[in-house]
Structure formats: structure tokens, C-alpha cells
C-alpha positions as CSV (number, residue, x, y, z in Angstrom):
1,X,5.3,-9.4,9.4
2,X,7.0,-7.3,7.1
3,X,9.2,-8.1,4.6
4,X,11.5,-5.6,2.8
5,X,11.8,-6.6,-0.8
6,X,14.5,-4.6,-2.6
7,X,15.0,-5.8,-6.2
8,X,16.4,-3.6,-9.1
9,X,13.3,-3.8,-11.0
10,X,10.8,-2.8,-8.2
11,X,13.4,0.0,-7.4
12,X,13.6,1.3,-10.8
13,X,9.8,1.6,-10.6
14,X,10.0,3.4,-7.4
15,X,11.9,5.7,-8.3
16,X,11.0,6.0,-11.6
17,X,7.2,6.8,-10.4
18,X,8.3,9.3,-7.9
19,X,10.1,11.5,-10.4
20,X,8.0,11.2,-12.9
21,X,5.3,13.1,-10.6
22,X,7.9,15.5,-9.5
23,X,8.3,16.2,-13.1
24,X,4.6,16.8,-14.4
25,X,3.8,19.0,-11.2
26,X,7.1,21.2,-11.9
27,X,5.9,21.2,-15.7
28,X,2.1,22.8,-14.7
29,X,3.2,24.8,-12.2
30,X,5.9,26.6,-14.8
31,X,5.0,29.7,-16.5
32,X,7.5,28.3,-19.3
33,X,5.0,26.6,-21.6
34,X,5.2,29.4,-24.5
35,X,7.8,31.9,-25.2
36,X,6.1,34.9,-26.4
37,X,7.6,36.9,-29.6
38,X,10.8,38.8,-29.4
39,X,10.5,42.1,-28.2
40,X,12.9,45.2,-27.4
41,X,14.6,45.2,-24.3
42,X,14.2,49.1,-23.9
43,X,15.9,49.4,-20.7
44,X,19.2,48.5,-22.5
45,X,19.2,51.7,-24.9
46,X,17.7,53.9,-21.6
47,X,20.8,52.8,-20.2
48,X,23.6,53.2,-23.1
49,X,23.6,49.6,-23.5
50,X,23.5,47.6,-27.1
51,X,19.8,47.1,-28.0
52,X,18.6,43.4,-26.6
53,X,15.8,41.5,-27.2
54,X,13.7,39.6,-24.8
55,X,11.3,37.0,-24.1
56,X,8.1,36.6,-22.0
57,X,6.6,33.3,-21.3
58,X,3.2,32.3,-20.6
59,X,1.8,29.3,-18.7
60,X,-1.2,27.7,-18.3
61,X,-1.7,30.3,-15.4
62,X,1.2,32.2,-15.0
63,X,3.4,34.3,-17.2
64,X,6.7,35.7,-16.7
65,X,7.7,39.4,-17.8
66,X,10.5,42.2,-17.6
67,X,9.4,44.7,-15.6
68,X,11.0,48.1,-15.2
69,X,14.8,48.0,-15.6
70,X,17.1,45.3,-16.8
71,X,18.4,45.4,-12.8
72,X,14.8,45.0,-11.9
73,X,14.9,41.4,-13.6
74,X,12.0,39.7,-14.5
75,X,8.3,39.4,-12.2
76,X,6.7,36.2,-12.8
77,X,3.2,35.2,-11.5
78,X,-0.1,34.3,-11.7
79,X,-2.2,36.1,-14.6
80,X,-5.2,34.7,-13.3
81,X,-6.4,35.3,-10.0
82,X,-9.3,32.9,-10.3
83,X,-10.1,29.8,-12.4
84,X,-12.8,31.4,-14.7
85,X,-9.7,34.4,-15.9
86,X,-7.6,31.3,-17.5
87,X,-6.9,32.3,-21.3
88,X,-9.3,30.0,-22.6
89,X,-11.6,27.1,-22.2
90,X,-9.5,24.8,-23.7
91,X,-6.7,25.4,-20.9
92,X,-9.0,25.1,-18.5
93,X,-9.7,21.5,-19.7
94,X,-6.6,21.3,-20.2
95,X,-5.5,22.0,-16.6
96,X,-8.5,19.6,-14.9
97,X,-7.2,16.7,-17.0
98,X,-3.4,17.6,-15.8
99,X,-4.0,18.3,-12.2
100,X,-6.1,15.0,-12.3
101,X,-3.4,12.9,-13.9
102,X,-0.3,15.0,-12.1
103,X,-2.8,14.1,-8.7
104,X,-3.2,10.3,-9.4
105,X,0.8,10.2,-10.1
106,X,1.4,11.6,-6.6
107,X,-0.8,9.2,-5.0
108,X,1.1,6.5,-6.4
109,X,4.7,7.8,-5.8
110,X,3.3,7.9,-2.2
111,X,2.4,4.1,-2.3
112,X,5.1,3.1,-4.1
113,X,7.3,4.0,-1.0
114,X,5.2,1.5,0.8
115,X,5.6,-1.3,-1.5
116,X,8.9,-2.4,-0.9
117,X,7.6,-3.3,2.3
118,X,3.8,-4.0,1.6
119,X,3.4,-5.5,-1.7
120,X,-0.3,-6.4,-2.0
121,X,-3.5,-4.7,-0.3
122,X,-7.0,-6.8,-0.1
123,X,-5.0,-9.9,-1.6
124,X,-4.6,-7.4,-4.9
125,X,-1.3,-6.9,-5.9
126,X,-0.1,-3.4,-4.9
127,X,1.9,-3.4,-8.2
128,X,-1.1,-4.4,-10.4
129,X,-3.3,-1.7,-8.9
130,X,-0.5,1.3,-9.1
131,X,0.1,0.3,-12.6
132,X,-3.5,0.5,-13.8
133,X,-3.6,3.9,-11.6
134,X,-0.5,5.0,-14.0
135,X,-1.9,3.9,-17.0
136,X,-5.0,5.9,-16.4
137,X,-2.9,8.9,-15.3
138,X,-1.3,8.7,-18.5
139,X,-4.4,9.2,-20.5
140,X,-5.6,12.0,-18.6
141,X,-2.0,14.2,-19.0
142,X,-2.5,13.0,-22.8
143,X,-5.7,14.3,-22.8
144,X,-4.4,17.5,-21.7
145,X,-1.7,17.9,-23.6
146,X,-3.9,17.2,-26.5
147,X,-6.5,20.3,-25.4
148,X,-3.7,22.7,-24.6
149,X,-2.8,23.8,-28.4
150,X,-6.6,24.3,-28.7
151,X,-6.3,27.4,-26.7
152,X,-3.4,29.1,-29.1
153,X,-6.2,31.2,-30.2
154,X,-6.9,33.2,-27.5
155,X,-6.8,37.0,-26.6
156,X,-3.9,36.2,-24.0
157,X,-1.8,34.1,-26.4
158,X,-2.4,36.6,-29.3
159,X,-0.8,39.3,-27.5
160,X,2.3,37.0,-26.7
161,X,2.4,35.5,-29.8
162,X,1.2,37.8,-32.8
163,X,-1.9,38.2,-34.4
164,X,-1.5,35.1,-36.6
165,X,-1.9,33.3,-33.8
166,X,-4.5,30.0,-33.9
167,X,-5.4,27.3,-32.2
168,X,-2.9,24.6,-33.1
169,X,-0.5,27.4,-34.6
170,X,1.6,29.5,-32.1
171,X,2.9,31.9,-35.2
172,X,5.9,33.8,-34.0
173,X,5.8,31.6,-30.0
174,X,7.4,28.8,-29.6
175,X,6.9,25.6,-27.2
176,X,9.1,26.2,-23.9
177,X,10.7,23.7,-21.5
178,X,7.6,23.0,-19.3
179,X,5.8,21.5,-22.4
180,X,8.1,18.7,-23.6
181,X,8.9,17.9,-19.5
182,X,5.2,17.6,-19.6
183,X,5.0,15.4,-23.0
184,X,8.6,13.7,-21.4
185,X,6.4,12.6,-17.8
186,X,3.2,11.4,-19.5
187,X,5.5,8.8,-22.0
188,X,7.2,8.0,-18.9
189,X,4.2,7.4,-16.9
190,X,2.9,5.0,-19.6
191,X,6.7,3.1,-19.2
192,X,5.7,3.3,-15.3
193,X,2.8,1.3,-15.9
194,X,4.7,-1.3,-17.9
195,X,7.8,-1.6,-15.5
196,X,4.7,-2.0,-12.6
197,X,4.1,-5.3,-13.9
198,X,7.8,-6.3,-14.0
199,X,8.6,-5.6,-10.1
200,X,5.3,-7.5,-9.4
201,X,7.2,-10.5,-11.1
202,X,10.2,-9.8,-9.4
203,X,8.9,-9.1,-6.1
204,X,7.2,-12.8,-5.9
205,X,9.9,-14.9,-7.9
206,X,11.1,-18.3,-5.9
207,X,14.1,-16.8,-4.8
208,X,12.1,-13.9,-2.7
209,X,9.9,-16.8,-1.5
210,X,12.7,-19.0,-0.8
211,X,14.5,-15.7,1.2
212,X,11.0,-15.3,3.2
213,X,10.8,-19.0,4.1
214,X,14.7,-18.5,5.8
215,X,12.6,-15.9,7.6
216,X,14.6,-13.2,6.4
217,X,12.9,-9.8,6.9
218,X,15.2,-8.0,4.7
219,X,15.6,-9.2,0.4
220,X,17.3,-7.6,-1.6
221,X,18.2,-9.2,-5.2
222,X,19.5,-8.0,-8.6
């Protein structure tokens, strides 16, 4: 029979674990990693306008850039059409150890769903196992993260960037949005794995076993 166990802790995690994998997918996917060097925004003195400056931005594989006129907006896409064209070797490490982490995270955002009515598999403790699943998650994104700067030297990034640019030292870039979601989702995902263990001792306190034993199929305590 299934029991619905609803308790704040094992909620928070839910939802917690869920966002957190919407967060790091959204964060590779984003061509808003690095924001490329000033540069003139000729369509504004082609078109009587005050001079303007704009900025590209440059993902792990994806870049975003003004294209044409100022009405023509900004094209953003892919700059690599296969794996092998990504700017460097160390963002392609980079993006294994993120899509395997980011992967792992969405696997578990999936079961977590589950566990407020299935809370252990093979008489393991569905909390237990997702935890340990987050916490390894959390070392591959850190791994990542932790190759990413590495490729600050490359061609691509030079021409974004300047040619002081180095691994570890962006020169005239700076770190966009996507990065610091990224950085924000992998600290989160190590919190995951810690709040994991808290809605496994929620989830089987006395009063949830007292509640089953009134053959309640539906629990839900603060």
C-alpha cells in the first residue's frame, strides 16, 4: 500500500532537488558564461544615434552576437557544430563533468517526486541513496567548474576577451550570469545531500509510524 508522507523537511528537499537541476541545465545550456570586451555598437552612428557599446557572450558552446542592425537584435547559437569544434580541451572536460553531474541531478529530481509516496527501494532508503547520488553530482559540477577557467586561453576566448587573455585570467571578460547560477546549483546540490538525510528522519519518526498504524494513507506533518 502506499502511503503519502508529506512533511516540511522531505518537501523542502523535493523541491529543493528539482530546482536545483532546473538551475544547472539552464546554467550549461546559456551562452552567458563570459561577456566578451566592449565593443562599438556601429549600427548606432550608421543610424544618427549616440555611439553605444555592446557586449557578446560566449558559452561553453554557444555565443550570443549583434548581428546587422541594432533592429536586427542579437543572433545567438551554437559556435560549435560538433563536440571536437568546442574552444578548448578543457571545456570539453569541463562540459562531460557538467552534463554528467547536471544528468545525475535530473535523475534524482525525477525520484524525488516518487518519494513522498515510495520511500525506500530494495529495503534501502530512497533518501539515503538520492543523497549519496547528490553528493556525487556535486563533485562532478565542481570538477567542472574547476576545468572551465582552464580554457580562458583559447583562440575563441582571445577574440572575446583580448589578447591578454589566459587560462585562469579572462583580462578585459568578465564572468556572466550562467556561471555563478552554475557555482549557486552545485553548493546547493551539496545542501541537497545534507537536507536528504533530514527527510529520511522525518519521513520514519513515531508520529508517521503511529499515522500508518491508524491506517492512514495520507501524512502530512510540520
Amino acid at each position: 500500500m502506499c502511503h503519502v508522507i508529506v512533511t516540511c523537511r522531505s518537501m523542502l528537499w523535493t523541491l529543493l532537488s528539482i530546482v536545483v537541476a532546473f538551475a544547472e541545465l539552464i546554467a550549461f545550456m546559456s551562452p552567458d558564461w563570459l561577456l566578451g570586451s566592449p565593443r562599438p555598437d556601429s549600427s548606432s552612428s550608421r543610424t544618427g544615434g549616440d555611439p553605444g557599446e555592446y557586449r557578446p557572450s560566449l558559452g561553453l558552446y554557444s555565443r550570443c552576437l549583434r548581428v546587422g542592425s541594432r533592429a536586427a537584435g542579437v543572433s545567438c547559437g551554437p559556435y560549435a557544430g560538433t563536440f571536437a569544434e568546442v574552444a578548448s580541451g578543457f571545456w570539453q572536460a569541463a562540459m562531460l563533468f557538467l552534463a554528467a553531474g547536471t544528468l545525475v541531478l535530473g535523475i534524482v529530481a525525477c525520484i524525488s517526486i516518487f518519494s513522498l509516496c515510495f520511500q525506500s527501494i530494495l529495503k534501502k532508503s530512497l533518501f539515503n541513496i538520492c543523497g549519496l547520488m547528490q553528493a556525487i553530482a556535486g563533485l562532478l559540477l565542481m570538477v567542472g567548474l574547476m576545468l572551465y577557467p582552464g580554457g580562458w586561453g583559447s583562440d575563441k576566448v582571445i577574440s572575446y576577451c583580448g589578447k591578454e587573455a589566459s587560462p585562469f585570467r579572462p583580462a578585459q571578460c568578465t564572468l556572466g550570469w550562467a556561471f555563478y547560477t552554475a557555482i549557486g546549483g552545485t553548493l546547493a546540490t551539496f545542501l541537497c545531500a545534507v537536507l536528504s538525510a533530514q527527510a529520511e528522519i522525518a519521513t520514519s519518526s513515531d508520529k508517521v509510524q503511529e499515522e500508518i498504524e491508524e491506517g492512514k494513507s495520507l501524512i502530512c506533518l510540520l
